[in-house]
C-alpha positions as CSV (number, residue, x, y, z in Angstrom):
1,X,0.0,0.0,0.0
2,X,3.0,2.3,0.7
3,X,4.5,4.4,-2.2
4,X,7.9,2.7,-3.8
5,X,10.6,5.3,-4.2
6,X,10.3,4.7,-7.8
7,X,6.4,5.7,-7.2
8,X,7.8,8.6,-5.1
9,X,10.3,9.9,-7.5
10,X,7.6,9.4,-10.6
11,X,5.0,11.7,-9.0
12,X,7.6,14.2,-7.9
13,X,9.1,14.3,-11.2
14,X,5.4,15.2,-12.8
15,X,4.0,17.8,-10.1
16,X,7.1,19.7,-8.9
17,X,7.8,23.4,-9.7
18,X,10.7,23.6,-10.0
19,X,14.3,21.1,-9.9
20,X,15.0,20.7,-6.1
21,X,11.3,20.0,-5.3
22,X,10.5,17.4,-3.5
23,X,7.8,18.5,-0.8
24,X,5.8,21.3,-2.0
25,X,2.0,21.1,-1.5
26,X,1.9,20.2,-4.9
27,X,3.8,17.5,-4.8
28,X,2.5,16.3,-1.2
29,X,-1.3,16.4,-2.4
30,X,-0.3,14.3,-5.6
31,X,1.1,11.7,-3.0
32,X,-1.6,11.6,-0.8
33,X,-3.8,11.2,-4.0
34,X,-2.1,8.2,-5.3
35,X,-2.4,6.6,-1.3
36,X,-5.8,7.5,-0.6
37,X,-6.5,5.4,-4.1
38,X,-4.4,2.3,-3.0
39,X,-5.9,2.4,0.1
40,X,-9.6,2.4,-1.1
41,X,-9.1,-0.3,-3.6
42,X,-7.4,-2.1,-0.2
43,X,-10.6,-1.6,1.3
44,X,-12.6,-2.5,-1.1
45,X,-11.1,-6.1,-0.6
46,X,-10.8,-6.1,3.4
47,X,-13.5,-4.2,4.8
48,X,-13.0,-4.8,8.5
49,X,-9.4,-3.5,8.1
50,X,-9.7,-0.9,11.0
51,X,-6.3,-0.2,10.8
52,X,-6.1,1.4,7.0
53,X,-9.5,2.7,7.4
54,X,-8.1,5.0,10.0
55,X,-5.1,5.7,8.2
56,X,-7.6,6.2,5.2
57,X,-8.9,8.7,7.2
58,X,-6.2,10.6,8.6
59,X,-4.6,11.0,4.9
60,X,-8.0,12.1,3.5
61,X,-7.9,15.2,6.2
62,X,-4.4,15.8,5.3
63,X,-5.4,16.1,1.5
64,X,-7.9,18.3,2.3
65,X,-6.3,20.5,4.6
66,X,-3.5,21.2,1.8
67,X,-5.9,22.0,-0.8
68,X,-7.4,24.4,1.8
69,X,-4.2,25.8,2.0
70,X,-3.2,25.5,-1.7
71,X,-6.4,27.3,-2.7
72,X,-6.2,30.3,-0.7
73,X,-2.0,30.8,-1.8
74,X,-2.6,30.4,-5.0
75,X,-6.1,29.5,-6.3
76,X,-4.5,29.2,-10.2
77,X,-2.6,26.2,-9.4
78,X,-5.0,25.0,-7.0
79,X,-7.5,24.7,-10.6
80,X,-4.7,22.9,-12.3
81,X,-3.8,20.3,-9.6
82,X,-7.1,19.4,-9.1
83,X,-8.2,18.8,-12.8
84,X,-4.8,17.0,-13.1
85,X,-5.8,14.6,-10.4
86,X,-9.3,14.2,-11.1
87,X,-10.3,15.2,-7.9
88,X,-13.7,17.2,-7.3
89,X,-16.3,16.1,-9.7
């Protein structure tokens, strides 16, 4: 369920601003993304899995609170991240 750093290093290369990115909110809301997915399709499987559910949880909130953040900062890029992602509709 956890990212590879292949996985790591793929996302970071696609979302990062600029060369010696590796933890804007960009790049930490693409990551989250790409868990929150694994982790659903987890669940879909093993649905009395408390353990991921809460973990689940805890990374949802953590998403959200960085597109909070990303949105009011800069609400261009906030658009583009979240059409990129297909997150939102």
């Amino acid at each position: 369920m956890a990212l590879s750093k292949d996985e790591k290093a793929q996302i970071i290369e696609q979302y990062r601003i600029h060369l010696q990115d590796t933890g804007s909110t960009e790049v930490q809301i693409a990551q989250l993304t790409e868990e929150i997915r694994r982790l659903t399709e987890h669940l879909k499987t093993h649905r009395k899995d408390f353990h991921s559910q809460r973990g689940l949880t805890l990374k949802v909130g953590q998403r959200k609170r960085l597109l909070k953040y990303l949105a009011q900062k800069n609400p261009e890029q906030y658009t583009k991240l979240v059409s990129q992602l297909g997150l939102r509709g």
